[in-house]
VMD Tcl script that builds the backbone (N, CA, C; Angstrom):
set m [mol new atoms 237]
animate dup $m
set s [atomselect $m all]
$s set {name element resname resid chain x y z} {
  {N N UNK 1 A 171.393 164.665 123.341}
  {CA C UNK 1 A 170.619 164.999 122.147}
  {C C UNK 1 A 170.289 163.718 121.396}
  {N N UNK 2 A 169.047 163.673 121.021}
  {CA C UNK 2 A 168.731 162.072 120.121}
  {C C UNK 2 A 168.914 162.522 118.937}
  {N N UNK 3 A 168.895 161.187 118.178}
  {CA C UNK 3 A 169.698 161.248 116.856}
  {C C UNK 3 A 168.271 161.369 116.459}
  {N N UNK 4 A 168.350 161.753 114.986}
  {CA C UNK 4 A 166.679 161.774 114.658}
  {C C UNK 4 A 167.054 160.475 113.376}
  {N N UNK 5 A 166.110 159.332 113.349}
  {CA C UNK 5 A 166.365 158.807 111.887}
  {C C UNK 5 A 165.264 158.808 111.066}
  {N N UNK 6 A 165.670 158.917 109.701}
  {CA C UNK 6 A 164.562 159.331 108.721}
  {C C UNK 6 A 164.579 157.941 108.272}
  {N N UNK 7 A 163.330 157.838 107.474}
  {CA C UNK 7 A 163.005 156.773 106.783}
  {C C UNK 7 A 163.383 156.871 105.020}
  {N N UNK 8 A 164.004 155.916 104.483}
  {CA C UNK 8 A 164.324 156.398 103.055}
  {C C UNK 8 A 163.714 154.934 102.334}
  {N N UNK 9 A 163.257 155.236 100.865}
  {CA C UNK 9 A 163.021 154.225 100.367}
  {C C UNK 9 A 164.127 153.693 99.249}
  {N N UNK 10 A 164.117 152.279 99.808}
  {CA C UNK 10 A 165.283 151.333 99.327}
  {C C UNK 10 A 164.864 150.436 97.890}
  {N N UNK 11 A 163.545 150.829 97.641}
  {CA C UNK 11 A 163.402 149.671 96.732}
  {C C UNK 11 A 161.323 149.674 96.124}
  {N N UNK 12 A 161.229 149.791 95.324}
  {CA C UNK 12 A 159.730 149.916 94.567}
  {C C UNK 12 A 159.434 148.462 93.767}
  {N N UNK 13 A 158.635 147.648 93.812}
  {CA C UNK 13 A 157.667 146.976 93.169}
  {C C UNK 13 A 156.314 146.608 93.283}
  {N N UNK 14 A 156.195 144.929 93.119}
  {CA C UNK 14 A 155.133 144.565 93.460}
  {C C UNK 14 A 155.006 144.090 94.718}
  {N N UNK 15 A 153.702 143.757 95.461}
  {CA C UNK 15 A 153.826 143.144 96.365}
  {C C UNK 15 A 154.508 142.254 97.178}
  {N N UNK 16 A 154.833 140.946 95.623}
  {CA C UNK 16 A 155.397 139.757 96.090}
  {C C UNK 16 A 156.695 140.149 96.453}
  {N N UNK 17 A 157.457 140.803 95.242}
  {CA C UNK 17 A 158.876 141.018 95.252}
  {C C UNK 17 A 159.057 141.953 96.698}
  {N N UNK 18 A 158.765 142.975 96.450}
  {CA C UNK 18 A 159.028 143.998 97.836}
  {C C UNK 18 A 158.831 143.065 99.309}
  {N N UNK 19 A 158.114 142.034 99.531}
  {CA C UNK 19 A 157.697 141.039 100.736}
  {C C UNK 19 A 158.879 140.136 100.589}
  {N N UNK 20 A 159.277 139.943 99.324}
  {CA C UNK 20 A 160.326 138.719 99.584}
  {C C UNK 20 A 161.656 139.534 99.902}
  {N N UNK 21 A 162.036 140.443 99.643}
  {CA C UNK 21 A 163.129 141.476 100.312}
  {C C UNK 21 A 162.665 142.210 101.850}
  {N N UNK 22 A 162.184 142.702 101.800}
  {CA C UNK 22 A 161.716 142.637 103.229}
  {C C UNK 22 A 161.755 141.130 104.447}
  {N N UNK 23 A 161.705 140.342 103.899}
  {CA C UNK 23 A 162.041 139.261 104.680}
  {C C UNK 23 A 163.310 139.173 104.803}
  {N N UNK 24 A 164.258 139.095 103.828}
  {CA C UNK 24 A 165.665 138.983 103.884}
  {C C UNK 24 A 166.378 139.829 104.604}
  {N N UNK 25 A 165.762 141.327 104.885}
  {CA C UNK 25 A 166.274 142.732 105.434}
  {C C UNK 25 A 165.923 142.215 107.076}
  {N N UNK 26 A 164.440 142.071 107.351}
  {CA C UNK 26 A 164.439 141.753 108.598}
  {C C UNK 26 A 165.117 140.409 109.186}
  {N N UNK 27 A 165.314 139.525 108.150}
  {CA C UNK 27 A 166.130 138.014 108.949}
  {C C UNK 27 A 167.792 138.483 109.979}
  {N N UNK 28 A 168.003 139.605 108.873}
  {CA C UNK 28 A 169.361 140.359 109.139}
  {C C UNK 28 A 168.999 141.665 110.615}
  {N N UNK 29 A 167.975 141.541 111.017}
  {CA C UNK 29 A 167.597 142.444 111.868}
  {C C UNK 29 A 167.403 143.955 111.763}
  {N N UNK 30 A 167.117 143.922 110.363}
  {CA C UNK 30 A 166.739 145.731 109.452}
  {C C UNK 30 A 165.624 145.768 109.536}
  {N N UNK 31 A 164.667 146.627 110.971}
  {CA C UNK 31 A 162.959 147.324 110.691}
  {C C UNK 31 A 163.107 147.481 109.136}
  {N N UNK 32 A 161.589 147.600 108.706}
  {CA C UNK 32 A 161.178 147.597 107.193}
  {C C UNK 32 A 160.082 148.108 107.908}
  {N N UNK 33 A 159.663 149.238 106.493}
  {CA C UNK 33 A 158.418 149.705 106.573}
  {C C UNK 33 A 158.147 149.464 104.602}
  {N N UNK 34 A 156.413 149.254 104.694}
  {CA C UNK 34 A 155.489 148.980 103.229}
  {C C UNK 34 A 155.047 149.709 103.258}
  {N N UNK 35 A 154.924 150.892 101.823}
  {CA C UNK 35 A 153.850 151.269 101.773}
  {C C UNK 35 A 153.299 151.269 100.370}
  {N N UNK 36 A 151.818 150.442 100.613}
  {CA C UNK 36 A 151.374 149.921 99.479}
  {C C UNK 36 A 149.877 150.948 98.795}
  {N N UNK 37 A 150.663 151.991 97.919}
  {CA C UNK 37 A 150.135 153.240 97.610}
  {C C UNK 37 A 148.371 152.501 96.719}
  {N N UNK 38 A 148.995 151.568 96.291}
  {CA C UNK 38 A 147.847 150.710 95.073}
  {C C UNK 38 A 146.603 150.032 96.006}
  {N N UNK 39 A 146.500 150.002 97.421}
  {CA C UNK 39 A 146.151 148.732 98.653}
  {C C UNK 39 A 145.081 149.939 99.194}
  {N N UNK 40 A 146.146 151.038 99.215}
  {CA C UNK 40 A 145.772 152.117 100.118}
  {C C UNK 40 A 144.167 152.759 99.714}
  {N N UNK 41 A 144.918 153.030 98.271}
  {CA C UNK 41 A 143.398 153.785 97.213}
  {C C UNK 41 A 142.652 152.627 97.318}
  {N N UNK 42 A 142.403 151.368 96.941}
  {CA C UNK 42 A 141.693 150.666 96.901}
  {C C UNK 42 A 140.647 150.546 97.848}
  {N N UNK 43 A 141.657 150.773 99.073}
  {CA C UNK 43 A 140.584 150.471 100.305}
  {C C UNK 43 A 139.837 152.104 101.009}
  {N N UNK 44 A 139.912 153.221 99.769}
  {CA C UNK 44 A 139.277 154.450 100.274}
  {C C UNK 44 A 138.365 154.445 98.949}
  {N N UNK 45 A 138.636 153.518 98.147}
  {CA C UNK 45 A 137.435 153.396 97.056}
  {C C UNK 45 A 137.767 154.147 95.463}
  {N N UNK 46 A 138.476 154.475 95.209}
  {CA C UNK 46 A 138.845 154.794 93.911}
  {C C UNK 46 A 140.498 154.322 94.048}
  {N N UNK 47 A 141.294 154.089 92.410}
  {CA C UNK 47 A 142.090 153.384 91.919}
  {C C UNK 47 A 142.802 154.529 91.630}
  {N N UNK 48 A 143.633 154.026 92.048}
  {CA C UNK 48 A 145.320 154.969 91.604}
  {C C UNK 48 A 146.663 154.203 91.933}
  {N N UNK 49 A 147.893 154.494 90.645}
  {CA C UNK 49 A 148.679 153.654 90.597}
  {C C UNK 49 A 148.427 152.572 89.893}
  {N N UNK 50 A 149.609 151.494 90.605}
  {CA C UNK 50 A 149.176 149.513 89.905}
  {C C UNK 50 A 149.436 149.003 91.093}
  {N N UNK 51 A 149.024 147.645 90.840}
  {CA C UNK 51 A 149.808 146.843 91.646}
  {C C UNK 51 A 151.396 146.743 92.100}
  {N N UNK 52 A 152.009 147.463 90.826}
  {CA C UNK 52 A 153.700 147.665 91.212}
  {C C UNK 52 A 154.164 149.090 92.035}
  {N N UNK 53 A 153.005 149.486 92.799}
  {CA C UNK 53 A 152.980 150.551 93.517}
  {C C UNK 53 A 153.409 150.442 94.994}
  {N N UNK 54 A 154.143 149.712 94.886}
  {CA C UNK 54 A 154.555 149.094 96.342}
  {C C UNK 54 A 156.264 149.841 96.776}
  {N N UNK 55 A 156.141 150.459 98.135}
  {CA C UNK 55 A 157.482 150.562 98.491}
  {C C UNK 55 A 158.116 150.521 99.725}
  {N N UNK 56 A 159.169 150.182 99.315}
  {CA C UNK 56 A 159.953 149.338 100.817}
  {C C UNK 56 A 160.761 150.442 101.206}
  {N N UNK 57 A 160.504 151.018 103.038}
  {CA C UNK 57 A 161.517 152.150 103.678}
  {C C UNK 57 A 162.039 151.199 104.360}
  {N N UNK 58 A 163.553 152.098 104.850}
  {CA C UNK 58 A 164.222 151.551 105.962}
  {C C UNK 58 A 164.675 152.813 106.439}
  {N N UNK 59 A 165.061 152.574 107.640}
  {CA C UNK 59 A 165.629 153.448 108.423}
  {C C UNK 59 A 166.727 153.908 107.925}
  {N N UNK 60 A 167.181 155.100 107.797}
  {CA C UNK 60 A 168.151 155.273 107.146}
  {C C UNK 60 A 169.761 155.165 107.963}
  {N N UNK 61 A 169.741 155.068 109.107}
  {CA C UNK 61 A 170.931 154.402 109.981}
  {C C UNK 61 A 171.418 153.076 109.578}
  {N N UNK 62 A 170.133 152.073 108.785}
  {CA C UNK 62 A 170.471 150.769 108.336}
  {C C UNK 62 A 170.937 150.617 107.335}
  {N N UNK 63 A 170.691 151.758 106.414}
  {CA C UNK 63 A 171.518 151.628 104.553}
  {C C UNK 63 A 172.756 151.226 104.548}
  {N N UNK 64 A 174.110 151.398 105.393}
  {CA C UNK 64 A 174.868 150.787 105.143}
  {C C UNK 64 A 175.147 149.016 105.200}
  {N N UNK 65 A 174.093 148.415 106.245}
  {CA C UNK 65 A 174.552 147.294 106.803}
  {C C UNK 65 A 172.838 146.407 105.449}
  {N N UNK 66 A 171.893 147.894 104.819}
  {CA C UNK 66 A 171.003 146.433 104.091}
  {C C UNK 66 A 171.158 146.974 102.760}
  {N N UNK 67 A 172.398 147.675 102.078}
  {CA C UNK 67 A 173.037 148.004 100.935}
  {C C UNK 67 A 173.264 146.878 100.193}
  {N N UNK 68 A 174.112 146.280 101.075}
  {CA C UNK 68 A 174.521 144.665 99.924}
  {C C UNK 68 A 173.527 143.579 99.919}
  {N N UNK 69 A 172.811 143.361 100.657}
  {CA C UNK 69 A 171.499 142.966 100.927}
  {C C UNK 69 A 170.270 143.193 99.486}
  {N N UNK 70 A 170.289 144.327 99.926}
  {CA C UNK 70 A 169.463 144.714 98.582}
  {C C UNK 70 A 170.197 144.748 97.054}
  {N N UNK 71 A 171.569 145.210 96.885}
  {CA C UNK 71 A 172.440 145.146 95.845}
  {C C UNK 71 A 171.827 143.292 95.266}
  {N N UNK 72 A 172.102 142.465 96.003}
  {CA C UNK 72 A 172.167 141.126 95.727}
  {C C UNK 72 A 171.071 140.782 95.167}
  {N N UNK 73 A 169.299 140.917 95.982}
  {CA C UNK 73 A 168.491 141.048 95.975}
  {C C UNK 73 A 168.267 141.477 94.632}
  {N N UNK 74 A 168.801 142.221 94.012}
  {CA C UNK 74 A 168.213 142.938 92.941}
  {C C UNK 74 A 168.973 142.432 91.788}
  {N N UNK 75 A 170.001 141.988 91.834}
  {CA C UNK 75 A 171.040 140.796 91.031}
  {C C UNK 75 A 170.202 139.548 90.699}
  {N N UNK 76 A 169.567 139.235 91.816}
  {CA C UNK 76 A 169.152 137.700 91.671}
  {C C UNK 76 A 167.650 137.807 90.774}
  {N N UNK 77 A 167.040 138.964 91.119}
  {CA C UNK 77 A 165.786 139.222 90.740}
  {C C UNK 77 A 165.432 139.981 89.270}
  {N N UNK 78 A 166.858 140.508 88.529}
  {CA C UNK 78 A 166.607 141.354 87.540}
  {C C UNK 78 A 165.646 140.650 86.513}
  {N N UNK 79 A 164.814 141.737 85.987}
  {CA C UNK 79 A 163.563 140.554 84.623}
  {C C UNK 79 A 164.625 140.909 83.365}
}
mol reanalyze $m
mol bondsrecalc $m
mol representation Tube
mol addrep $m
């Protein structure tokens, strides 16, 4: 029987920020998925959302091993 894994989202901003965690997740060998809700409308022609409409999935088999990862991530980055 295969395991089924869902995708969960780990983390919402802007572009830059969500890309610079996503790098750190995959250096550690964690798939990342974007989905950039603000990119999306833009490119079907009407505006919805912001630019901070950005969000980062991971597999949800990986939450334990990109938990502290992101914990840190979000330490270093608080505004």
């Amino acid at each position: 029987m295969d395991e089924k894994n869902d995708l969960i989202k780990v983390f919402s901003g802007s572009l830059i920020t969500v890309n610079l965690l996503k790098t750190e997740l995959e250096k550690e060998g964690i798939e990342t998925t974007v989905h950039n809700e603000y990119q999306e409308a833009m490119t079907a022609g009407f505006a919805t959302g912001t630019p901070y409409s950005v969000d980062l999935f991971i597999i949800d088999s990986d939450l334990k091993k990109a938990q502290p990862i992101i914990n840190h991530f979000k330490t270093i980055n608080e505004e």
